[in-house]
DRENPA-3360 file (N, C-alpha, C; in nm, 2 decimals, always signed):
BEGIN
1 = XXXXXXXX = +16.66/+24.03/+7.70/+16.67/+23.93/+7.80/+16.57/+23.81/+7.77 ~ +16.66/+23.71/+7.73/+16.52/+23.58/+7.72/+16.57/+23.46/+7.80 ~ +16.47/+23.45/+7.87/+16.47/+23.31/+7.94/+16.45/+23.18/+7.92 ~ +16.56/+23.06/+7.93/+16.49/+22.98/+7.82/+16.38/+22.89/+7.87 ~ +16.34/+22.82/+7.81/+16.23/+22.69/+7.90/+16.31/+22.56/+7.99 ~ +16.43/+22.62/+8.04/+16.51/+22.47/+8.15/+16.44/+22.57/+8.24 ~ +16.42/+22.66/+8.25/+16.39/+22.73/+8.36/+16.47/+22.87/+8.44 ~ +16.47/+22.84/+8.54/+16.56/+22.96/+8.62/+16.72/+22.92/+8.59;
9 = XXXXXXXX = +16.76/+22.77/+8.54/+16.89/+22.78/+8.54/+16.98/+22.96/+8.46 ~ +16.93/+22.96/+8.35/+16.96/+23.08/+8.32/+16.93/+23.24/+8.31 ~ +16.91/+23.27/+8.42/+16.90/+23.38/+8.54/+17.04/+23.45/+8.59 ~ +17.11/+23.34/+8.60/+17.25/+23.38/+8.64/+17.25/+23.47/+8.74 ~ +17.32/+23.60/+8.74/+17.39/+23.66/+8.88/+17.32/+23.78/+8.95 ~ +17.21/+23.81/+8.84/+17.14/+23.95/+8.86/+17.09/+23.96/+8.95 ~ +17.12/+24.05/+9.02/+17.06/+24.12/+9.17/+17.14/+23.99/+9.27 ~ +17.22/+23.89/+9.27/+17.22/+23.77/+9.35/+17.21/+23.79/+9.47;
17 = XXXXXXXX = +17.24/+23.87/+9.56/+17.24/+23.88/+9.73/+17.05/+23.89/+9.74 ~ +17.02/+23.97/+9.65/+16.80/+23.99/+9.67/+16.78/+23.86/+9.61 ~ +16.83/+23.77/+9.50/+16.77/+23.71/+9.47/+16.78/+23.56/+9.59 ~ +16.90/+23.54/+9.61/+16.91/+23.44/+9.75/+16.84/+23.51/+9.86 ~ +16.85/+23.62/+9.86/+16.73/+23.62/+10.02/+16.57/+23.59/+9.98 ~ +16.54/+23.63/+9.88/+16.39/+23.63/+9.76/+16.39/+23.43/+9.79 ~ +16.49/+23.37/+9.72/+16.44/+23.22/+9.74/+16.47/+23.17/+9.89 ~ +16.54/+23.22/+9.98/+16.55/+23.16/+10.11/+16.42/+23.20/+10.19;
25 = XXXXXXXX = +16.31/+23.32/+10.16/+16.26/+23.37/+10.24/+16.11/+23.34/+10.17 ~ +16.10/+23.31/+10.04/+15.98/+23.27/+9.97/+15.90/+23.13/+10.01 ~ +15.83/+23.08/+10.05/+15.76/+22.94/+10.06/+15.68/+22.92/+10.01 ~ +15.70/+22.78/+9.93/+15.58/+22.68/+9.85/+15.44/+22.71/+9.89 ~ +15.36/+22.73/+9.81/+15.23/+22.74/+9.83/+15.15/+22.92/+9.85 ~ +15.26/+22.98/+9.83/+15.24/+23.10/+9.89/+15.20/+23.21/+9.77 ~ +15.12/+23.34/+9.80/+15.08/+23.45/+9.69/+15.19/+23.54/+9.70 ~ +15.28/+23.54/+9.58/+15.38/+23.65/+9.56/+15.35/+23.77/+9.47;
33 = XXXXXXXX = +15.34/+23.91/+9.51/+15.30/+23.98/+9.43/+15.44/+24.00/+9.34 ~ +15.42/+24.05/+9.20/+15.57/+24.10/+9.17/+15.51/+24.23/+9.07 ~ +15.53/+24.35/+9.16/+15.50/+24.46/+9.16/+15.62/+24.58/+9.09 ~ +15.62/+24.58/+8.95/+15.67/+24.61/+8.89/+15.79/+24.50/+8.82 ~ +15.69/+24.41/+8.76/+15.79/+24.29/+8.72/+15.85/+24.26/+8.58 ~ +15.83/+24.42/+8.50/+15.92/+24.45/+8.41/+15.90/+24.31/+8.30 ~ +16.04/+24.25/+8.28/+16.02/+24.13/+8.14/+16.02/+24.01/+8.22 ~ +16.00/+24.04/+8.38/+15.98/+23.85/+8.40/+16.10/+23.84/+8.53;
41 = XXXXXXXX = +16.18/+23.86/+8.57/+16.27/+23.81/+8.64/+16.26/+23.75/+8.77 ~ +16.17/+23.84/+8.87/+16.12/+23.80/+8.99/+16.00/+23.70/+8.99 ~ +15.94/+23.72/+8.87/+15.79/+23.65/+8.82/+15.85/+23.54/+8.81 ~ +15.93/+23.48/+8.75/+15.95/+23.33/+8.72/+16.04/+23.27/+8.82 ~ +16.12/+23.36/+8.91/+16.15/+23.31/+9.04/+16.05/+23.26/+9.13 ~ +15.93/+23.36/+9.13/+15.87/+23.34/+9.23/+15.78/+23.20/+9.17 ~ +15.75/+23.19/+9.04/+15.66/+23.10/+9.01/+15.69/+22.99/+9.07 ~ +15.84/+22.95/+9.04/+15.88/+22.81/+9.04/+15.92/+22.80/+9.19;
49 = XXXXXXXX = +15.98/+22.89/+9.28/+15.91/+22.85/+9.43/+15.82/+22.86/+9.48 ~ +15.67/+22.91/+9.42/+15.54/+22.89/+9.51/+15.50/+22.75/+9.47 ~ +15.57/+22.71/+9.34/+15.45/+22.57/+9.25/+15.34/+22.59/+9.25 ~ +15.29/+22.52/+9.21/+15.14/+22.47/+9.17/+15.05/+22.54/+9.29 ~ +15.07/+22.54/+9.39/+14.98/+22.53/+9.50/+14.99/+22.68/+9.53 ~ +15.08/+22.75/+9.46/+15.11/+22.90/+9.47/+15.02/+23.00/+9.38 ~ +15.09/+23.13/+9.38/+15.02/+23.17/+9.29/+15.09/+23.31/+9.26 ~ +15.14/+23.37/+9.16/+15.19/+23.53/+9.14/+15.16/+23.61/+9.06;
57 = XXXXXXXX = +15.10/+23.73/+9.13/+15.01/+23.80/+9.04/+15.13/+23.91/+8.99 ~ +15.18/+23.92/+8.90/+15.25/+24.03/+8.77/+15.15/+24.17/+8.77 ~ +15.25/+24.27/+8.82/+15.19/+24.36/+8.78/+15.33/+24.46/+8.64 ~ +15.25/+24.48/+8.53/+15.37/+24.58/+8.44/+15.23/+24.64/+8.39 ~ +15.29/+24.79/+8.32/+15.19/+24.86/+8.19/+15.23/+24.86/+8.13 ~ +15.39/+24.85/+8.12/+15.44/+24.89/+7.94/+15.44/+24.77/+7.85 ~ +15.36/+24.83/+7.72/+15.34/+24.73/+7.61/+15.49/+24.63/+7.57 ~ +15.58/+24.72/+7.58/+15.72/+24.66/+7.56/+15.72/+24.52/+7.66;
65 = XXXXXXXX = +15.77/+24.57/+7.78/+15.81/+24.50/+7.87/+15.69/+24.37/+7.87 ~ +15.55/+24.41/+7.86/+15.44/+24.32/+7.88/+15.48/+24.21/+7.76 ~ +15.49/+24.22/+7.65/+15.56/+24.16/+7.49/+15.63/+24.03/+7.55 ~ +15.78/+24.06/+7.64/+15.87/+24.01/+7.67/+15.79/+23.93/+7.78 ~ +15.77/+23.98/+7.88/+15.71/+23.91/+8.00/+15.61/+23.77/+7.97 ~ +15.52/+23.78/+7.90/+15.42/+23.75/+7.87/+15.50/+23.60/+7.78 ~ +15.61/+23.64/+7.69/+15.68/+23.51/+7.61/+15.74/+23.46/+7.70 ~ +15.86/+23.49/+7.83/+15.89/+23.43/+7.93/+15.79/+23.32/+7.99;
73 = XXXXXXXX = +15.69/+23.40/+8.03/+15.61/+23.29/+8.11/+15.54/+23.20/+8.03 ~ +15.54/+23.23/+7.87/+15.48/+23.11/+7.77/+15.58/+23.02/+7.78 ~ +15.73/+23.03/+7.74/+15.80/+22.95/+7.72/+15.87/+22.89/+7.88 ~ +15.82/+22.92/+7.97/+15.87/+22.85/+8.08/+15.73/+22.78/+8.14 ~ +15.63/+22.83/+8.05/+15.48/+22.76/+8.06/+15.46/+22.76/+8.26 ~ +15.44/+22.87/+8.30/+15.40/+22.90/+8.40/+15.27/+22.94/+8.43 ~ +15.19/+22.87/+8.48/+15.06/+22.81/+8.49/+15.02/+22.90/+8.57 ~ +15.06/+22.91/+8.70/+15.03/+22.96/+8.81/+15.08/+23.17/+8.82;
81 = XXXXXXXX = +15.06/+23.18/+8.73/+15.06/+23.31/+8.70/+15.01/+23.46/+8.63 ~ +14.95/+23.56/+8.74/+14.83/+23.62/+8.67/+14.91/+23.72/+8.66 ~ +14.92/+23.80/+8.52/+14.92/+23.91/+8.45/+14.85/+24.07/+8.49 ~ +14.88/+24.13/+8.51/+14.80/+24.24/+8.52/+14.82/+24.35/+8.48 ~ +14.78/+24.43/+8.34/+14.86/+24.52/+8.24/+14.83/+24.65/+8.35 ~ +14.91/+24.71/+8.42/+14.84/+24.82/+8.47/+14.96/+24.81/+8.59 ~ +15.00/+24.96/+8.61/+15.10/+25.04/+8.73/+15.00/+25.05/+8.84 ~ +15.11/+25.01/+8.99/+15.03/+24.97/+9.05/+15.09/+25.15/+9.14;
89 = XXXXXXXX = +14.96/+25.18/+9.21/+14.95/+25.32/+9.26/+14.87/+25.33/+9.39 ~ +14.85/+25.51/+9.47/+14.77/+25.47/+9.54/+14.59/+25.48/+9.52 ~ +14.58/+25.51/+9.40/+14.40/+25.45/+9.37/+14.39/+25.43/+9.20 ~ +14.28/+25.38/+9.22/+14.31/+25.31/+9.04/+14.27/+25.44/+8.93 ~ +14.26/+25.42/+8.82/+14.28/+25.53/+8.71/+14.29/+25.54/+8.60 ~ +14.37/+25.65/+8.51/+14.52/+25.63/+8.46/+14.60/+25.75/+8.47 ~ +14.73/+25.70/+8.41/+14.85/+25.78/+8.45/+14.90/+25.79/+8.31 ~ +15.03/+25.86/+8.33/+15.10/+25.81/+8.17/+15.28/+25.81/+8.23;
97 = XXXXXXXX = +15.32/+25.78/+8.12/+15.45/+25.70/+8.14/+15.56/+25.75/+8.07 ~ +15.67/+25.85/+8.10/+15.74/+25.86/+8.01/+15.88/+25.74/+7.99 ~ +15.90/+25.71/+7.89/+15.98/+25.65/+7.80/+16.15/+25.68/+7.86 ~ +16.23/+25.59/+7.91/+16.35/+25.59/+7.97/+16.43/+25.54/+7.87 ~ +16.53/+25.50/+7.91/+16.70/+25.49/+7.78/+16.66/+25.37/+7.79 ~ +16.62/+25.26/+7.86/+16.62/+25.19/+7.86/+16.47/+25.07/+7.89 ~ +16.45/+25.00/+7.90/+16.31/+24.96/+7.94/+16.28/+24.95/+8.09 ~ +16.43/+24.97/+8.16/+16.36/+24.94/+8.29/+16.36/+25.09/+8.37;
105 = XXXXXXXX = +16.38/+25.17/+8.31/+16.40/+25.31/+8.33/+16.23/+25.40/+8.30 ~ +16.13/+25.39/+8.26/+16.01/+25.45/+8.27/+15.94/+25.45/+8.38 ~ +15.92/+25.58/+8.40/+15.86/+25.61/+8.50/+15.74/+25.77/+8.52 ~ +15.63/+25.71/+8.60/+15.50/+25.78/+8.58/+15.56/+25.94/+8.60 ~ +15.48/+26.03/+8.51/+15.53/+26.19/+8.47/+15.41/+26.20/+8.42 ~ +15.38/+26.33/+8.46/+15.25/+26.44/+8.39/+15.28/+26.45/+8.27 ~ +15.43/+26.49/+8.21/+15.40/+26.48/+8.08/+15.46/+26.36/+7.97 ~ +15.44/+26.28/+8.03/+15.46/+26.12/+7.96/+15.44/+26.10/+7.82;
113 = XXXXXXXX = +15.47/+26.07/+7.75/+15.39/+26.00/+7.65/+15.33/+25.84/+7.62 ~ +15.30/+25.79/+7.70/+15.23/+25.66/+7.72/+15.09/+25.65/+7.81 ~ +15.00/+25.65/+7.81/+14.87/+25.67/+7.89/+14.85/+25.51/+7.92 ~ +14.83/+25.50/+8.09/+14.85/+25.36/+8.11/+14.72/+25.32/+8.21 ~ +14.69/+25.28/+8.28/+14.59/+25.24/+8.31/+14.69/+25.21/+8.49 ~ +14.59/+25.25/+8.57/+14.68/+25.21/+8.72/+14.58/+25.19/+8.82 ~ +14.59/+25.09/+8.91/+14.51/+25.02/+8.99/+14.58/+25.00/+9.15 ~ +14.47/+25.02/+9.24/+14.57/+25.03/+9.38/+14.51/+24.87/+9.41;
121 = XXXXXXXX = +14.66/+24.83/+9.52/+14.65/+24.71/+9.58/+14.53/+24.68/+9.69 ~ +14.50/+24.79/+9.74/+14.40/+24.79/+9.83/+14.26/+24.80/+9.79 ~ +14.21/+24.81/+9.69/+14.10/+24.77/+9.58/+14.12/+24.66/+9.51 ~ +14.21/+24.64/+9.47/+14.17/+24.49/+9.45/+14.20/+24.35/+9.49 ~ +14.21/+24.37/+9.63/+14.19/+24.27/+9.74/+14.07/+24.31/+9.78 ~ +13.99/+24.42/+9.79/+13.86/+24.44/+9.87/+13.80/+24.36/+9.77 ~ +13.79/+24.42/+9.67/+13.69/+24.38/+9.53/+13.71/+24.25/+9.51 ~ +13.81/+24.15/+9.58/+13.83/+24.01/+9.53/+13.86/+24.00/+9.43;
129 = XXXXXXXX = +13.91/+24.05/+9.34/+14.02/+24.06/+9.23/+14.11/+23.97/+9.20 ~ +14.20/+23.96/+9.33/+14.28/+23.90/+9.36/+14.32/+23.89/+9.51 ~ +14.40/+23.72/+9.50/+14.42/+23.70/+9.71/+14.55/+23.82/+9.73 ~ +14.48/+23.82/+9.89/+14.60/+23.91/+9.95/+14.74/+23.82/+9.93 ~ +14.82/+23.95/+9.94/+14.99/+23.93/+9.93/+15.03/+23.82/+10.07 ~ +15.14/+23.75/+10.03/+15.17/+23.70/+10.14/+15.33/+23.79/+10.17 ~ +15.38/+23.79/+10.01/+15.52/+23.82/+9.98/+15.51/+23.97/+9.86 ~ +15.55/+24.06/+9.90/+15.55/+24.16/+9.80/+15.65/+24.20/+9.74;
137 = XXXXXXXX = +15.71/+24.21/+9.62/+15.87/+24.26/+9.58/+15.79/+24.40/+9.45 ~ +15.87/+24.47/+9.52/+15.83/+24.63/+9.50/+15.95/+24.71/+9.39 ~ +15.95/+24.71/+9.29/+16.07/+24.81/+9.21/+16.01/+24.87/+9.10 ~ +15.95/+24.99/+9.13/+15.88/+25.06/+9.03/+15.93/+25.19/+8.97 ~ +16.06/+25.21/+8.99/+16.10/+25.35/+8.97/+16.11/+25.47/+8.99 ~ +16.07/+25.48/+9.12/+16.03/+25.65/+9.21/+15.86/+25.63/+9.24 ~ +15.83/+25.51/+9.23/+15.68/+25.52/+9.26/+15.64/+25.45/+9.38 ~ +15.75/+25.39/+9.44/+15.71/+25.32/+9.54/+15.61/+25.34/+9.66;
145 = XXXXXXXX = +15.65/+25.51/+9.68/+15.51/+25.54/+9.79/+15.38/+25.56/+9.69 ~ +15.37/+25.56/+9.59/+15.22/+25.55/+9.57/+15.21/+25.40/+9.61 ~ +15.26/+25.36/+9.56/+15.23/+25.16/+9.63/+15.23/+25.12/+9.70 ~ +15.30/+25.18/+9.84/+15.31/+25.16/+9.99/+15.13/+25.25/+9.97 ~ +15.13/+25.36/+9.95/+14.94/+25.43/+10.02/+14.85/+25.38/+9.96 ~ +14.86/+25.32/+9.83/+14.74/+25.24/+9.79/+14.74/+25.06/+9.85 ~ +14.81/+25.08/+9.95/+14.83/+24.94/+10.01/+14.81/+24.92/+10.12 ~ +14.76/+25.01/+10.23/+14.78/+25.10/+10.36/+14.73/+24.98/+10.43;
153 = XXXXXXXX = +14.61/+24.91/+10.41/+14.49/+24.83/+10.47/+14.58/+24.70/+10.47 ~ +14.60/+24.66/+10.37/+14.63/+24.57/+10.31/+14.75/+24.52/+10.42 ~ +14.86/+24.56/+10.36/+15.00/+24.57/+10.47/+14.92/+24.55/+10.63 ~ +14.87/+24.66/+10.63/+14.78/+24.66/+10.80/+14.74/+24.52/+10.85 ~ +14.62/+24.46/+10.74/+14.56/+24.37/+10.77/+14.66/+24.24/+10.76 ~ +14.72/+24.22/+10.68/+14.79/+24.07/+10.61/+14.94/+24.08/+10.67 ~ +15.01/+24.19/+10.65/+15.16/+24.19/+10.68/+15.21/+24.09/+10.62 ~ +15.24/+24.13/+10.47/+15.31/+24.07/+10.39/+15.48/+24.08/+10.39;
161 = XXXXXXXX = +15.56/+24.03/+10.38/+15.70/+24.04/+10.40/+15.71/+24.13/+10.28 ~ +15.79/+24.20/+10.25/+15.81/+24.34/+10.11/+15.95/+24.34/+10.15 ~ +15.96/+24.27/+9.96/+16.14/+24.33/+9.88/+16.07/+24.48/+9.86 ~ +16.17/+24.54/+9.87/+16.18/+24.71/+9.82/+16.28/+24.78/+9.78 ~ +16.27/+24.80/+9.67/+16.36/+24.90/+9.58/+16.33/+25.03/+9.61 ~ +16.39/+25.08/+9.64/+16.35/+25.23/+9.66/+16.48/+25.31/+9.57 ~ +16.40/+25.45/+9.52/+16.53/+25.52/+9.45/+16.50/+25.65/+9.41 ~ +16.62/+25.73/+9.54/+16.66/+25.85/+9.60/+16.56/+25.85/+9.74;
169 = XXXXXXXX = +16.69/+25.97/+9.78/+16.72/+25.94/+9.93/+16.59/+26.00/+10.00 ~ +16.50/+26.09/+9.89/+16.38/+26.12/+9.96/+16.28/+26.01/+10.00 ~ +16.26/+25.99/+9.84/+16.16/+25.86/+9.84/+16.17/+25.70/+9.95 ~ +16.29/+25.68/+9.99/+16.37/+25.64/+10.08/+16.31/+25.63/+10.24 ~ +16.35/+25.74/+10.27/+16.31/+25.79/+10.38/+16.13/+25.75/+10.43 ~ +16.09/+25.82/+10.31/+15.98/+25.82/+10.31/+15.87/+25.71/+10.31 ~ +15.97/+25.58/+10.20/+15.90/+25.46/+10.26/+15.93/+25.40/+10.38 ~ +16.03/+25.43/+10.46/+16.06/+25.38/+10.58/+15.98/+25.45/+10.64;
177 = XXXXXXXX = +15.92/+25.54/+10.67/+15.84/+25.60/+10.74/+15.68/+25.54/+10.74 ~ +15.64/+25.53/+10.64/+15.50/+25.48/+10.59/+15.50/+25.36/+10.66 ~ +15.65/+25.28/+10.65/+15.63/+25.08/+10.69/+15.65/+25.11/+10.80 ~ +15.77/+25.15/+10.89/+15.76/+25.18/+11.08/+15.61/+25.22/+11.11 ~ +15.50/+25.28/+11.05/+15.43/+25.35/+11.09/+15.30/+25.22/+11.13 ~ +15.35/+25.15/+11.02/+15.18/+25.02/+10.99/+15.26/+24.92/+11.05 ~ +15.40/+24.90/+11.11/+15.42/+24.81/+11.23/+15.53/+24.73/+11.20 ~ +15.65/+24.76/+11.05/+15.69/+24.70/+11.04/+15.86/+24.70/+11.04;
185 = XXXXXXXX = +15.94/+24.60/+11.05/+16.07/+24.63/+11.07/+16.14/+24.63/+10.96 ~ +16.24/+24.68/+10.97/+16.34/+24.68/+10.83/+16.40/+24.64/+10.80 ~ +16.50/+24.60/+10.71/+16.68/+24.60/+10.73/+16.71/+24.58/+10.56 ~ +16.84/+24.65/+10.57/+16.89/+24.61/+10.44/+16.93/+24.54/+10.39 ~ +16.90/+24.48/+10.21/+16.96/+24.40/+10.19/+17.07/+24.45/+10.14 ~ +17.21/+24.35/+10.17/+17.35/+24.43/+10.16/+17.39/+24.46/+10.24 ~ +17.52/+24.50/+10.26/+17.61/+24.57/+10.36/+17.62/+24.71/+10.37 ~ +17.47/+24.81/+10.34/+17.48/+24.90/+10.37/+17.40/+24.94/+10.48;
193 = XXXXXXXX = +17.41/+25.02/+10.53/+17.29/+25.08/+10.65/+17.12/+25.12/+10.61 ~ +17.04/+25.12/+10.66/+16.90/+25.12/+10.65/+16.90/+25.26/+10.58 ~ +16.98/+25.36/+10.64/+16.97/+25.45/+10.57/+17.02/+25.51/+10.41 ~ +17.06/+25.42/+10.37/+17.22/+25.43/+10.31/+17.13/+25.33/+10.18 ~ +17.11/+25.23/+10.24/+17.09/+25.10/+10.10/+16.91/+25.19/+10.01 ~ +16.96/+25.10/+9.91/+16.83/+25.16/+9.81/+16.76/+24.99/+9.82 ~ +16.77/+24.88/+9.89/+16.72/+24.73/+9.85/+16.66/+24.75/+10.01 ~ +16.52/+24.70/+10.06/+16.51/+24.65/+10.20/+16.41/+24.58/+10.18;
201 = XXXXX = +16.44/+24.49/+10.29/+16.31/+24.38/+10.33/+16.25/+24.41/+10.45 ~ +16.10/+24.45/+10.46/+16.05/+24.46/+10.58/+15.94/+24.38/+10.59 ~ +15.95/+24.37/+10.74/+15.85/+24.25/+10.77/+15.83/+24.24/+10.89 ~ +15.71/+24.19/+10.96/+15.65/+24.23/+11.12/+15.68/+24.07/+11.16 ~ +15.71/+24.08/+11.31/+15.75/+23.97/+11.38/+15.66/+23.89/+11.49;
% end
């Protein structure tokens, strides 16, 4: 996947129902995390609607994906965007990573072959590392509740609006449980039921 330097024009149709609610629901000036942002996709969406006055902090560990990511945001020369090699979890570390069919298919396993380095959201907003989330977009591969519990405070304190990928029906459940808990409402994106969709946006009112 390469992106050229006109910009988002070619992006085209991928994810389109998340990615129209992602730009109808995003505002100028605002901190977008993009939490598991893989070669770039959400990252360069979000760049070019926060602008200048914005800011999005990238989180990926794999050397691959980071390669790809990293020439996207050269060649679309995206200023306003911080990198951060490292899976995001619920306390910092490392982990290891095994190797999927494809690049967007790896995901953290005891017996991995990749040793990665992983950092929770809720340390590095204490530590000033980086500003709190305003906007979170979450697709990490079965890891999502480590990144909902290393986020606990955070979510608590700021109530950031969160895209969420979630995938299988346990892990599912389970982040809806953790977000009703810290105050927040749901709904799917799509025409399926809260129960049912693997895409949701939640967010407190």
């Amino acid at each position: 996947m390469v992106i050229g330097i006109s910009g988002l024009s070619g992006l085209g149709n991928y994810e389109q129902e998340k990615q129209i609610l992602f730009t109808r629901t995003v505002r100028e000036g605002s901190i977008v995390y993009d939490v598991g942002a893989h070669v770039g996709f959400y990252t360069l969406l979000a760049s070019e609607i926060v602008g200048q006055s914005g800011k999005v902090i990238a989180f990926e560990p794999l050397p691959r994906n980071l390669c790809y990511l990293n020439k996207h945001l050269s060649l679309n020369k995206c200023g306003n965007v911080k990198v951060i090699e490292a899976t995001v979890a619920e306390e910092s570390g490392t982990a290891f990573f095994t190797e999927g069919a494809d690049s967007s298919m790896e995901h953290i396993s005891l017996a991995g072959n990749i040793e990665i380095k992983k950092v929770a959201i809720d340390e590095l907003v204490l530590n000033r590392e980086i500003p709190p989330p305003e906007y979170l977009k979450i697709d990490v591969e079965g890891a999502e509740l480590l990144v909902l519990s290393g986020a606990k405070k955070i979510l608590h304190d700021f109530a950031p609006v969160i895209f969420l990928a979630t995938h299988g029906a346990g892990i599912h459940q389970q982040c809806c449980e953790i977000l009703k808990s810290l105050g927040y409402q749901l709904q799917s994106i799509g025409d399926k039921s809260i129960y049912d969709a693997d895409e949701i946006l939640a967010f407190k009112k």
